[in-house]
C-alpha positions as CSV (number, residue, x, y, z in Angstrom):
1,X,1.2,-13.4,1.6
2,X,-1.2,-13.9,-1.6
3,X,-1.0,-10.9,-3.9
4,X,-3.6,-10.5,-6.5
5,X,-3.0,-8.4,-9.8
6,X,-5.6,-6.9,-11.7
7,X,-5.1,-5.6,-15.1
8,X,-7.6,-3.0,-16.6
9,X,-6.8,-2.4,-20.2
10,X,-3.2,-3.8,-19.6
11,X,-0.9,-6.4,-21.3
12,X,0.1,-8.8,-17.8
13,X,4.0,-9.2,-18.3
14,X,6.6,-11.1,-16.1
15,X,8.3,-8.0,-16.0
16,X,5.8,-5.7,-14.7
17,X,4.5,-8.5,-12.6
18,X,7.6,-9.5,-11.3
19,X,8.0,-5.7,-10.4
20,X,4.9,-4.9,-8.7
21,X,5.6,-8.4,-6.6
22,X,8.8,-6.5,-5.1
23,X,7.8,-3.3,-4.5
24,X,4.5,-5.4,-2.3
25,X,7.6,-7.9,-0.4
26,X,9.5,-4.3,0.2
27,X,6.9,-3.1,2.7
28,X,6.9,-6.8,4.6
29,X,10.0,-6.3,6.9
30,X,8.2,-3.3,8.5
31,X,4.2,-4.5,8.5
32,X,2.8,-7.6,8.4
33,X,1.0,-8.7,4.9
34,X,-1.3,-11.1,4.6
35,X,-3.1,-9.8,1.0
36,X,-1.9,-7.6,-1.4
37,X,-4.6,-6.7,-3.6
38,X,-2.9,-4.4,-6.5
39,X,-4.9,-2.9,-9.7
40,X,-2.8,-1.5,-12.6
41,X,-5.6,0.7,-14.9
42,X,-5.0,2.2,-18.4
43,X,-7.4,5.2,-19.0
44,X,-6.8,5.9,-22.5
45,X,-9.4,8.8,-22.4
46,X,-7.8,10.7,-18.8
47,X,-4.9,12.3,-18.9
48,X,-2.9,10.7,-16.8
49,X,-4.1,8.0,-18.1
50,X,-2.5,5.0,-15.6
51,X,-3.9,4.3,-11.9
52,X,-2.7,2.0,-9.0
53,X,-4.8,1.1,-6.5
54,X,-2.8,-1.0,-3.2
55,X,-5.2,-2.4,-1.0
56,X,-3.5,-3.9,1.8
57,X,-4.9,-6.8,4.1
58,X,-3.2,-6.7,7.7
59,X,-3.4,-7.7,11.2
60,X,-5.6,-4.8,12.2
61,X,-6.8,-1.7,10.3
62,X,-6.0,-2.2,6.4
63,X,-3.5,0.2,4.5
64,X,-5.2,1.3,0.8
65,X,-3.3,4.3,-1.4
66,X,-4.2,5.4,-4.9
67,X,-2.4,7.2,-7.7
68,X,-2.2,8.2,-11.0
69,X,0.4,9.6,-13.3
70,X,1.4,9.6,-17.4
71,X,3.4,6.1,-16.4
72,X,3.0,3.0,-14.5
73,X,6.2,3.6,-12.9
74,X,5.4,7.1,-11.8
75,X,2.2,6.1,-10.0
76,X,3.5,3.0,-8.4
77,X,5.9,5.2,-6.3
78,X,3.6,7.7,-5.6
79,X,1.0,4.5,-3.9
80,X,5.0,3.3,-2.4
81,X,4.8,6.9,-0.5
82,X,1.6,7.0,0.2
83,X,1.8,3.1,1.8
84,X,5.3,3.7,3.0
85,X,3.7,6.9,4.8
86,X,0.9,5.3,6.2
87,X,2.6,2.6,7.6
88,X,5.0,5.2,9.8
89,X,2.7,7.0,11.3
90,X,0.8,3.6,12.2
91,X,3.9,2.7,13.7
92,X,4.6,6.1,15.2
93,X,1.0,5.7,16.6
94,X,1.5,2.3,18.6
95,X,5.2,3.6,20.0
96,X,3.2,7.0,21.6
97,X,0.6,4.4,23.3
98,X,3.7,2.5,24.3
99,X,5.7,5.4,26.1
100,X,2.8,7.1,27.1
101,X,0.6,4.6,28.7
102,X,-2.9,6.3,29.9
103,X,-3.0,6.6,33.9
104,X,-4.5,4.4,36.1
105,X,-7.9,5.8,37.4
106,X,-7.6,5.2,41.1
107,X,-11.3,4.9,42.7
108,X,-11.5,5.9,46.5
């Protein structure tokens, strides 16, 4: 998986880095990855003032949440719900097709 961090107006820290790296690897047990594309923002005139933006690459459709909130932490798991949401009902999605496979059109 490559994951590229964008900072907008913040200081890049192992920590936070490090952070943001393992929520991303979380999600990979249940959904494929093959690009992580995160932005951290700082908005010092909005109130709240930090955004995340997740823009996932996969095997088929891409999975992309947003957020804001007064802290980085805050937001984050907000765009964790939002993925973490998105990739259930994706999953929910296939397992209906599975059980319920459309019925043969018989012709004649």
């Amino acid at each position: 998986m490559k994951l590229t961090l964008k900072h907008i107006h913040v200081r890049s820290t192992d920590a936070l880095d490090s952070w943001v790296e393992e929520q991303i690897l979380s999600l990979q047990p249940v959904l494929q990855i093959d690009e992580a594309n995160v932005t951290l923002a700082h908005d010092l005139e909005a109130s709240p003032a930090f955004v995340v933006k997740v823009h996932l690459v996969t095997p088929g459709p891409d999975v992309t949440a947003e957020a804001c909130d007064h802290t980085f932490q805050a937001a984050f798991q907000k765009v964790m719900v939002g993925l973490r949401g998105k990739i259930s009902s994706r999953a929910t999605r296939k397992q209906k097709r599975q059980r319920n496979p459309e019925p043969l059109m018989r012709v004649g």
